[in-house]
Backbone as JSON Lines, residues from 0, in Angstrom:
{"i":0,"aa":"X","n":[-134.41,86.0,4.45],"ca":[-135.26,86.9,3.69],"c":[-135.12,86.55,2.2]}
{"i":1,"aa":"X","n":[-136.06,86.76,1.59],"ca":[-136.38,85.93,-0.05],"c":[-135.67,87.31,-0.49]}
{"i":2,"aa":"X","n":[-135.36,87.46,-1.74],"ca":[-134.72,88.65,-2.71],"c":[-136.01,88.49,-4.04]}
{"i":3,"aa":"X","n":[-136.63,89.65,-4.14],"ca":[-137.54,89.52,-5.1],"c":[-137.32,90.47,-6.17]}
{"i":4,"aa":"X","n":[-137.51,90.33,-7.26],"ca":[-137.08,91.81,-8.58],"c":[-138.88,91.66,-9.15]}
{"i":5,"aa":"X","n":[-139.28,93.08,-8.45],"ca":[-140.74,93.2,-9.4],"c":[-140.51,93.6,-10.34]}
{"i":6,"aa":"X","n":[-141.15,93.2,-11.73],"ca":[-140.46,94.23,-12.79],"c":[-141.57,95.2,-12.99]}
{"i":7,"aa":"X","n":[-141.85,96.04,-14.05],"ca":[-142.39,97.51,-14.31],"c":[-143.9,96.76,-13.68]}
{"i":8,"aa":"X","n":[-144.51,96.23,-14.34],"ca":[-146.05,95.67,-14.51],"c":[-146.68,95.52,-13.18]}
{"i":9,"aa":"X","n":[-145.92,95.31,-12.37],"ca":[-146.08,94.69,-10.62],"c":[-145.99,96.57,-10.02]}
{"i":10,"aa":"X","n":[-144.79,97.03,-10.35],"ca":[-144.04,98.53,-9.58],"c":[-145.2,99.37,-9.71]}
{"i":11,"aa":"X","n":[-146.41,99.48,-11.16],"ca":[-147.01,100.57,-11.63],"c":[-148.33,100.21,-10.44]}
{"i":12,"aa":"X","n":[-148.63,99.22,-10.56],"ca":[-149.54,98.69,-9.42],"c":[-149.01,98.95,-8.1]}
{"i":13,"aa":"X","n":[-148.45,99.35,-7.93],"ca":[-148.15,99.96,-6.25],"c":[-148.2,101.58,-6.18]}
{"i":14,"aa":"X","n":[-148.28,102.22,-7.67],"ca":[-148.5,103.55,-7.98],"c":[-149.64,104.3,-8.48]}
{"i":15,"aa":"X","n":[-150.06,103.55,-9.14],"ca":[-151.59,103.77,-10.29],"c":[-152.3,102.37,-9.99]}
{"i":16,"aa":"X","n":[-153.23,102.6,-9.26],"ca":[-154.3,101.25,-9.52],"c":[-155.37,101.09,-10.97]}
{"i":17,"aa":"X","n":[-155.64,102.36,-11.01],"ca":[-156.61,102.7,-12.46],"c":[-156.35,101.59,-13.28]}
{"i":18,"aa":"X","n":[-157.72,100.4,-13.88],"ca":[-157.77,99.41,-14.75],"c":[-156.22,98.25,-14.74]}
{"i":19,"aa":"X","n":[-156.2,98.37,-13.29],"ca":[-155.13,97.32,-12.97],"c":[-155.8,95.98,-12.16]}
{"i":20,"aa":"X","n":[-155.19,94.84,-12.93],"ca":[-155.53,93.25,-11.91],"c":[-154.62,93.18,-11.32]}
{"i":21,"aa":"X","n":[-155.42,92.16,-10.44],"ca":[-154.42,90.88,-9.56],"c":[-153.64,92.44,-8.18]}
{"i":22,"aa":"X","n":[-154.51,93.22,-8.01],"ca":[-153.7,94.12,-6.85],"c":[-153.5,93.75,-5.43]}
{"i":23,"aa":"X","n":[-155.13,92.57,-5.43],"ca":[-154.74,91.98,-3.83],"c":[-153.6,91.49,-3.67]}
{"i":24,"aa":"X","n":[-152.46,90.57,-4.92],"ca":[-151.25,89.73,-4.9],"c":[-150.36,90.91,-4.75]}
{"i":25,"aa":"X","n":[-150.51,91.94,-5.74],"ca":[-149.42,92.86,-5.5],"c":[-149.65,93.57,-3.92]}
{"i":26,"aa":"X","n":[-150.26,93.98,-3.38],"ca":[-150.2,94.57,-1.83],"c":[-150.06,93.67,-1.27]}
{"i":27,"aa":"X","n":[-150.05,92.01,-1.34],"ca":[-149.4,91.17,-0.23],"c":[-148.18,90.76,-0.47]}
{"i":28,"aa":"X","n":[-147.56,91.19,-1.89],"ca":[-146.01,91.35,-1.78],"c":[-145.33,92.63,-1.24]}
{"i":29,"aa":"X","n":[-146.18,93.35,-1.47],"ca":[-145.47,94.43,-0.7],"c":[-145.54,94.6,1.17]}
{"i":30,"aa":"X","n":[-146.8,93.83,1.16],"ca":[-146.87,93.52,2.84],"c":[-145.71,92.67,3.43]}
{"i":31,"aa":"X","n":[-145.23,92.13,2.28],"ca":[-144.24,90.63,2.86],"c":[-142.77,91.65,3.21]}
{"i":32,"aa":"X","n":[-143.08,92.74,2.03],"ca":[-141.31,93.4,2.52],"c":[-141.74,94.51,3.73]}
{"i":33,"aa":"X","n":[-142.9,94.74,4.34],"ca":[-143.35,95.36,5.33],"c":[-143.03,94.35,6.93]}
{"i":34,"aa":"X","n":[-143.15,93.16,6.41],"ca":[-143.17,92.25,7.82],"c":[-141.36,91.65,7.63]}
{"i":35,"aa":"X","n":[-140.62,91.91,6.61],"ca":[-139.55,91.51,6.49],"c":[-139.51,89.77,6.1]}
{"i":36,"aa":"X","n":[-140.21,89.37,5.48],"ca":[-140.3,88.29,4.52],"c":[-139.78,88.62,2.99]}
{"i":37,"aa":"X","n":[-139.48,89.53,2.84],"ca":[-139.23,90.01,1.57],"c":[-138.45,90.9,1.21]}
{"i":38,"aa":"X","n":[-137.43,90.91,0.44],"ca":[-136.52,92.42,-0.07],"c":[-136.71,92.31,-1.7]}
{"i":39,"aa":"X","n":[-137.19,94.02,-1.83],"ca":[-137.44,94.24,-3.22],"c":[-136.11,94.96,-3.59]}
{"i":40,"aa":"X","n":[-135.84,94.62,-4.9],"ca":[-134.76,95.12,-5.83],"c":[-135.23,94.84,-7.31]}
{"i":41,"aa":"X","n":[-134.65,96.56,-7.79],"ca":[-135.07,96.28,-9.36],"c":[-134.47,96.88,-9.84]}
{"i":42,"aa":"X","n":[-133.71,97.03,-11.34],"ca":[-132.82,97.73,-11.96],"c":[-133.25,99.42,-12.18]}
{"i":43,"aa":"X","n":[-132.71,100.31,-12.02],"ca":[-132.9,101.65,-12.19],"c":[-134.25,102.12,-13.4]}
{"i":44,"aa":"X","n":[-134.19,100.99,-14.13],"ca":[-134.41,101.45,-15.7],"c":[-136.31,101.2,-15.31]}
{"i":45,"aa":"X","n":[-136.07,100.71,-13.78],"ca":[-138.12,99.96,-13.6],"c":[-138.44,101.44,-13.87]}
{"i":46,"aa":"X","n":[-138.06,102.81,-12.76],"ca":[-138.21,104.39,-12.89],"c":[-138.87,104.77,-14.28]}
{"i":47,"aa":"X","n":[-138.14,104.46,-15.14],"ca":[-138.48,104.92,-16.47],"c":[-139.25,104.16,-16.74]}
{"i":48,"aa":"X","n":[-139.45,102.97,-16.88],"ca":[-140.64,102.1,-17.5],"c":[-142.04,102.51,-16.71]}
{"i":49,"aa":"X","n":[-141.96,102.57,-15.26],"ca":[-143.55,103.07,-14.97],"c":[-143.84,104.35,-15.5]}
{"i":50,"aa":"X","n":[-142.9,105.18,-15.46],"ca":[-143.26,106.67,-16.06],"c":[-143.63,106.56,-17.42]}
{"i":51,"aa":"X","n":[-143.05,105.68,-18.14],"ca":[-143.93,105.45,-19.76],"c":[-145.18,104.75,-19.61]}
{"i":52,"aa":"X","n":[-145.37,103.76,-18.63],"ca":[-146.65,103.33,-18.31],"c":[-147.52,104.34,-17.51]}
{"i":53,"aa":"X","n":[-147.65,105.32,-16.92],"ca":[-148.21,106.08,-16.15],"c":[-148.7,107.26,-17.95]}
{"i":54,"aa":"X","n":[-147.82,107.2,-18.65],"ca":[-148.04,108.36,-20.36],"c":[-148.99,107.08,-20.96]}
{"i":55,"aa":"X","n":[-148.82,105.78,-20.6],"ca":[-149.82,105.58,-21.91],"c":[-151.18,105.21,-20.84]}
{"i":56,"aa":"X","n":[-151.62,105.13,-19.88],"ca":[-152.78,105.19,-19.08],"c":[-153.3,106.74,-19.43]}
{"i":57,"aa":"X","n":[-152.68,107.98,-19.65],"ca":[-153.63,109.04,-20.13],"c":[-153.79,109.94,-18.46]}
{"i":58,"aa":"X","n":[-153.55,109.23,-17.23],"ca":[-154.34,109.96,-16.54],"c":[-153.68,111.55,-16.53]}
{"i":59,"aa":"X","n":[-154.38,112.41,-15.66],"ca":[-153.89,113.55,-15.58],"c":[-152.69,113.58,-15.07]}
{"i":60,"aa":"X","n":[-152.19,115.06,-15.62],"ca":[-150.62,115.39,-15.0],"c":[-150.49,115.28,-13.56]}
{"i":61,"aa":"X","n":[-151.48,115.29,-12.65],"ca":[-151.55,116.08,-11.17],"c":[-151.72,114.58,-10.58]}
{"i":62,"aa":"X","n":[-152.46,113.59,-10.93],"ca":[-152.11,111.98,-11.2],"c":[-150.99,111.06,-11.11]}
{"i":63,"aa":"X","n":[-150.37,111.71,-12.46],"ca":[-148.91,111.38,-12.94],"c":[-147.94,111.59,-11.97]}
{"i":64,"aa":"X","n":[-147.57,112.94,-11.47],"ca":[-146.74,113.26,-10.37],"c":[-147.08,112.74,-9.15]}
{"i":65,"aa":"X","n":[-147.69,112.69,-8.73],"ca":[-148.13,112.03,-7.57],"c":[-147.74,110.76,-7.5]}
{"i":66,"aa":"X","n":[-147.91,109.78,-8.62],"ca":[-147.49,108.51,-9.19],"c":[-145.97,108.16,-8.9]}
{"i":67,"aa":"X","n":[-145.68,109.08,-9.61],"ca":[-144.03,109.09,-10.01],"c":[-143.35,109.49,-8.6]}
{"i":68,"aa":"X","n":[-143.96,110.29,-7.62],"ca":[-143.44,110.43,-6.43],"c":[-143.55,109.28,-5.46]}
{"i":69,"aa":"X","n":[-144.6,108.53,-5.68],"ca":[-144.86,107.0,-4.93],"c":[-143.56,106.14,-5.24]}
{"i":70,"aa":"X","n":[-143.14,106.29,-6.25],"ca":[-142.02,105.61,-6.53],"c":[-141.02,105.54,-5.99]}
{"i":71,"aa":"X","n":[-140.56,106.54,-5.64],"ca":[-139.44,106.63,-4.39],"c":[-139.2,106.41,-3.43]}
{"i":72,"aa":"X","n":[-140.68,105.86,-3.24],"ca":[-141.62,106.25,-1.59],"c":[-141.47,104.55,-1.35]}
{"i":73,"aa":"X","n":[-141.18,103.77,-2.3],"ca":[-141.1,102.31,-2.02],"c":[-140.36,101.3,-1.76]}
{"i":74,"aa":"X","n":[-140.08,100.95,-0.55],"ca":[-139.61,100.1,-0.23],"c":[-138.46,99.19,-1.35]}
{"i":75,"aa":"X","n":[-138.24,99.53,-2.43],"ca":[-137.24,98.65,-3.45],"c":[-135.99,99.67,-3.28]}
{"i":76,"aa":"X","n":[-135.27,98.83,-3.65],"ca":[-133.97,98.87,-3.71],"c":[-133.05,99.25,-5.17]}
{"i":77,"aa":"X","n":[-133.5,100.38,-5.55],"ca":[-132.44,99.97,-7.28],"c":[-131.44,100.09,-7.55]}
{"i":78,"aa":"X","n":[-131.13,99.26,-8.27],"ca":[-129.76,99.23,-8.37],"c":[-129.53,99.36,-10.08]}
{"i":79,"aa":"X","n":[-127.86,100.32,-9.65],"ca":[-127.28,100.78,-10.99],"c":[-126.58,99.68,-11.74]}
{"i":80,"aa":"X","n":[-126.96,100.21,-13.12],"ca":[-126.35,98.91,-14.13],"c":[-124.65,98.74,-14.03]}
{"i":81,"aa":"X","n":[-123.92,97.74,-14.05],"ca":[-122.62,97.82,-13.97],"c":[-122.18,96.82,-15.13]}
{"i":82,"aa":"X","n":[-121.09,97.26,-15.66],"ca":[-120.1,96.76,-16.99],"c":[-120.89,94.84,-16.9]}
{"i":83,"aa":"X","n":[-120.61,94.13,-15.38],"ca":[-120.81,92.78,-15.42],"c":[-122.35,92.23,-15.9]}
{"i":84,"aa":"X","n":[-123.18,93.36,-14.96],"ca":[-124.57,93.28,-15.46],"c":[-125.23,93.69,-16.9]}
{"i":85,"aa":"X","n":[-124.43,94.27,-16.93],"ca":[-124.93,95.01,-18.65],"c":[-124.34,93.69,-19.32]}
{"i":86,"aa":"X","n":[-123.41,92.97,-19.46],"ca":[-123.11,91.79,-20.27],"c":[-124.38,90.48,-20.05]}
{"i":87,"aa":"X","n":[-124.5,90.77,-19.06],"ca":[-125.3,89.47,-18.86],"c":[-126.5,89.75,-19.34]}
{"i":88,"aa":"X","n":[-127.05,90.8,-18.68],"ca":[-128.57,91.93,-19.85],"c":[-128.28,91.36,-21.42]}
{"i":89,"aa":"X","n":[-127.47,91.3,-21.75],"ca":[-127.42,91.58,-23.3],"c":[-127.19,89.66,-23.49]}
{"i":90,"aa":"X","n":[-126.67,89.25,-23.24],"ca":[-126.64,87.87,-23.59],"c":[-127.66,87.28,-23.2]}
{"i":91,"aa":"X","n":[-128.31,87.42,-22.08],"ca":[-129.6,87.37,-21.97],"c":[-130.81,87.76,-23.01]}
{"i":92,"aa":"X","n":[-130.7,88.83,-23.38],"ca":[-131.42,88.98,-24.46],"c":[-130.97,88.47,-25.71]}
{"i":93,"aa":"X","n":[-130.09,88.35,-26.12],"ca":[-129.56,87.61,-27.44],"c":[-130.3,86.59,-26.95]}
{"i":94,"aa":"X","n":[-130.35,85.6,-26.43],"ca":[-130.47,84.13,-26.06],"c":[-131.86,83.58,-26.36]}
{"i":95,"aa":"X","n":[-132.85,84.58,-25.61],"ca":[-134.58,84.57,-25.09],"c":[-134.94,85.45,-26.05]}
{"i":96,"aa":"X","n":[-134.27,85.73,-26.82],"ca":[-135.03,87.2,-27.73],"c":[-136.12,87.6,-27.3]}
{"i":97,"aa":"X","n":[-135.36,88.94,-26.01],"ca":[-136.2,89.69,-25.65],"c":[-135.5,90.58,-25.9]}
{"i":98,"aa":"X","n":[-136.11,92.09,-25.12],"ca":[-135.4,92.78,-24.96],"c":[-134.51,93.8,-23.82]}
{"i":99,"aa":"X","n":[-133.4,94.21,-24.65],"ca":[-132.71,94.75,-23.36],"c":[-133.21,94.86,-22.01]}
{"i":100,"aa":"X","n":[-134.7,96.15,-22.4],"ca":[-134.92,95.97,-21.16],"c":[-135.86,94.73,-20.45]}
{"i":101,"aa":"X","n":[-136.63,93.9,-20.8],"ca":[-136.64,92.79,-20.22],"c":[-135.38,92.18,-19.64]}
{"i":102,"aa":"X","n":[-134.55,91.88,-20.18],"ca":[-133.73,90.79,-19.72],"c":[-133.04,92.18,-18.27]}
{"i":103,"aa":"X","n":[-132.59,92.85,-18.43],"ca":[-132.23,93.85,-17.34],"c":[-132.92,93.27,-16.01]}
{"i":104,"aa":"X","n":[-134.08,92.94,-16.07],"ca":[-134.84,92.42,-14.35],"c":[-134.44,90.61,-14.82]}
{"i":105,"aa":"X","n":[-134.28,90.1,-15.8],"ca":[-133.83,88.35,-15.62],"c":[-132.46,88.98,-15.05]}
{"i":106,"aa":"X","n":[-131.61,89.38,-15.43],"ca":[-130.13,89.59,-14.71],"c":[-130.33,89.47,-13.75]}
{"i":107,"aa":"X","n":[-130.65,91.12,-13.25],"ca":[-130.39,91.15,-11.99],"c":[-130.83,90.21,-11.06]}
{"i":108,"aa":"X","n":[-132.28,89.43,-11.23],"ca":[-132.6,87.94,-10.73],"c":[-131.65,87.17,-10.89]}
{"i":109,"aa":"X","n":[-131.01,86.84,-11.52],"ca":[-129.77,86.05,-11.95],"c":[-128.81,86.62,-10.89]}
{"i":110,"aa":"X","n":[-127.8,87.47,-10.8],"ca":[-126.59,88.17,-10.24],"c":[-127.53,88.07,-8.81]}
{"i":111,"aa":"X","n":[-128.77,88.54,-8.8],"ca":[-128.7,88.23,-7.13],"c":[-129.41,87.42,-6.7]}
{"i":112,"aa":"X","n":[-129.51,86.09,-6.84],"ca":[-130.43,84.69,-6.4],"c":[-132.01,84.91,-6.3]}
{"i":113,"aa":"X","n":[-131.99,85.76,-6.72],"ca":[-133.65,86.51,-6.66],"c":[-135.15,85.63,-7.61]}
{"i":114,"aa":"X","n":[-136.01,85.94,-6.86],"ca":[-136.82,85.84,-8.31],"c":[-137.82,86.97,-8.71]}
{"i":115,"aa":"X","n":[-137.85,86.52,-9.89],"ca":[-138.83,87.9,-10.61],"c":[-140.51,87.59,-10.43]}
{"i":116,"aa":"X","n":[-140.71,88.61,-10.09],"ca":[-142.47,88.48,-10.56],"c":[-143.05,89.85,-11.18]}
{"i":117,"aa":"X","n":[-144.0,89.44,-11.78],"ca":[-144.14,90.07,-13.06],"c":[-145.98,89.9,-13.47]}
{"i":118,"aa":"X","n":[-146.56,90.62,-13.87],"ca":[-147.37,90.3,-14.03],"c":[-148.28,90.36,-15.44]}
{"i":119,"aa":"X","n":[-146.84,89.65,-16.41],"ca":[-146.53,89.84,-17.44],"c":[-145.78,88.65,-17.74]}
{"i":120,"aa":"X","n":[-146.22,87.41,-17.32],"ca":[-144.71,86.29,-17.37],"c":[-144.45,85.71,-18.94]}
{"i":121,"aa":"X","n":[-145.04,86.12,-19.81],"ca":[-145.33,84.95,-21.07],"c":[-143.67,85.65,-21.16]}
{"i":122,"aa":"X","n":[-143.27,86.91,-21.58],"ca":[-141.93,87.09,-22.01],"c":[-140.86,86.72,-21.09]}
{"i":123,"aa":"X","n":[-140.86,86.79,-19.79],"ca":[-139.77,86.21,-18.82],"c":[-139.66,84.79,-18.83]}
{"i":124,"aa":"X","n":[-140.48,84.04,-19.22],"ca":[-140.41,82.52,-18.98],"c":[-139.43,81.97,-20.13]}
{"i":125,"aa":"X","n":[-139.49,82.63,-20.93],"ca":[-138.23,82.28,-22.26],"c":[-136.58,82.14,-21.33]}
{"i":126,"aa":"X","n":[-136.56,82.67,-20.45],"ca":[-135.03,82.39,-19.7],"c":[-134.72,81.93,-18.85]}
{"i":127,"aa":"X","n":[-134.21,80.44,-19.38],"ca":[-133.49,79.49,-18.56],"c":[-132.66,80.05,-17.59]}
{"i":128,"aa":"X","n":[-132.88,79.25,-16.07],"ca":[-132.41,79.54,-15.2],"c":[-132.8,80.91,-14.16]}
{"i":129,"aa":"X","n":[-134.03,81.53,-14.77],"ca":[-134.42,82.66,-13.98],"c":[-135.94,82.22,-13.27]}
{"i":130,"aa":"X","n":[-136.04,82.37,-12.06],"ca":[-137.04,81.83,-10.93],"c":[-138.14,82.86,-11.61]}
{"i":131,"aa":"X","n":[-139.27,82.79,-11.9],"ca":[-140.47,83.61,-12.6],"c":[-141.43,83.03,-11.9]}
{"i":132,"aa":"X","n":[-142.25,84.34,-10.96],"ca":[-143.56,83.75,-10.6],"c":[-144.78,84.75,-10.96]}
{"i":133,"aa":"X","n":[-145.66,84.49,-11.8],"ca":[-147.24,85.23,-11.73],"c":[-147.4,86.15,-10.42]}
{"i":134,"aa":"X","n":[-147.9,87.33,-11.3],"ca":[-148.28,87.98,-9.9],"c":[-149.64,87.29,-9.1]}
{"i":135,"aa":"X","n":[-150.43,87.07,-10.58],"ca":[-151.46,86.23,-10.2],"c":[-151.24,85.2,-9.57]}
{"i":136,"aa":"X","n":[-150.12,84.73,-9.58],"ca":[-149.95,83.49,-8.41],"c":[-149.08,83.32,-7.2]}
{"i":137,"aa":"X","n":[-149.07,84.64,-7.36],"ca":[-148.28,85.28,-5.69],"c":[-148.89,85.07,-4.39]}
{"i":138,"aa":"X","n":[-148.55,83.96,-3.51],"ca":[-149.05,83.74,-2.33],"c":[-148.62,84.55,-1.19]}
């Protein structure tokens, strides 16, 4: 089974479709962890990033919750930050000058042989040694 880290951009698309691309790629990654071709894992902090993405889309509150309850409802795996991972987060970001929370989904791709997809790659591709694939080019 592949180890995949969606980061926020991919997660909100499995919650809010509203003025979102590339969704046929995202529902056939999520089909892949349905047929067991696939295990999703993403750092705790994805939670909070769709919920700020779900505030700047505008939709209604009754929307929003509903959203934010899909989230739980999904098949990923998150995992809590630990002393080893938080070092590597941060040197990671020193390195790629990104930020914290970017580099938080290169880690955990890193610490667990994983790769990231994103549908957002221009900032993940700055870090050597982390597997980055387009959602748009998600087969």
């Amino acid at each position: 089974m592949i180890k995949v880290v969606p980061d926020s951009s991919v997660i909100v698309k499995w919650v809010n479709q509203d003025n979102e691309l590339n969704l046929d790629q995202a529902d056939k990654l999520l089909n892949d962890v349905r047929v067991g071709k696939v295990e999703l894992l993403a750092p705790e902090l994805a939670k909070y990033e769709v919920g700020n993405a779900l505030i700047k889309k505008g939709i209604a509150d009754v929307h929003a919750f509903q959203s934010l309850g899909t989230v739980y409802s999904l098949p990923i795996r998150f995992m809590s930050e630990t002393e080893a991972l938080a070092d590597e987060t941060y040197q990671m970001a020193r390195k790629a000058g990104l930020t914290y929370y970017d580099a938080s989904f290169a880690a955990l791709v890193k610490q667990e042989g994983a790769a990231l997809v994103t549908a957002n790659p221009k900032h993940q591709t700055k870090i050597v040694g982390v597997k980055v694939i387009s959602l748009e080019d998600y087969k």
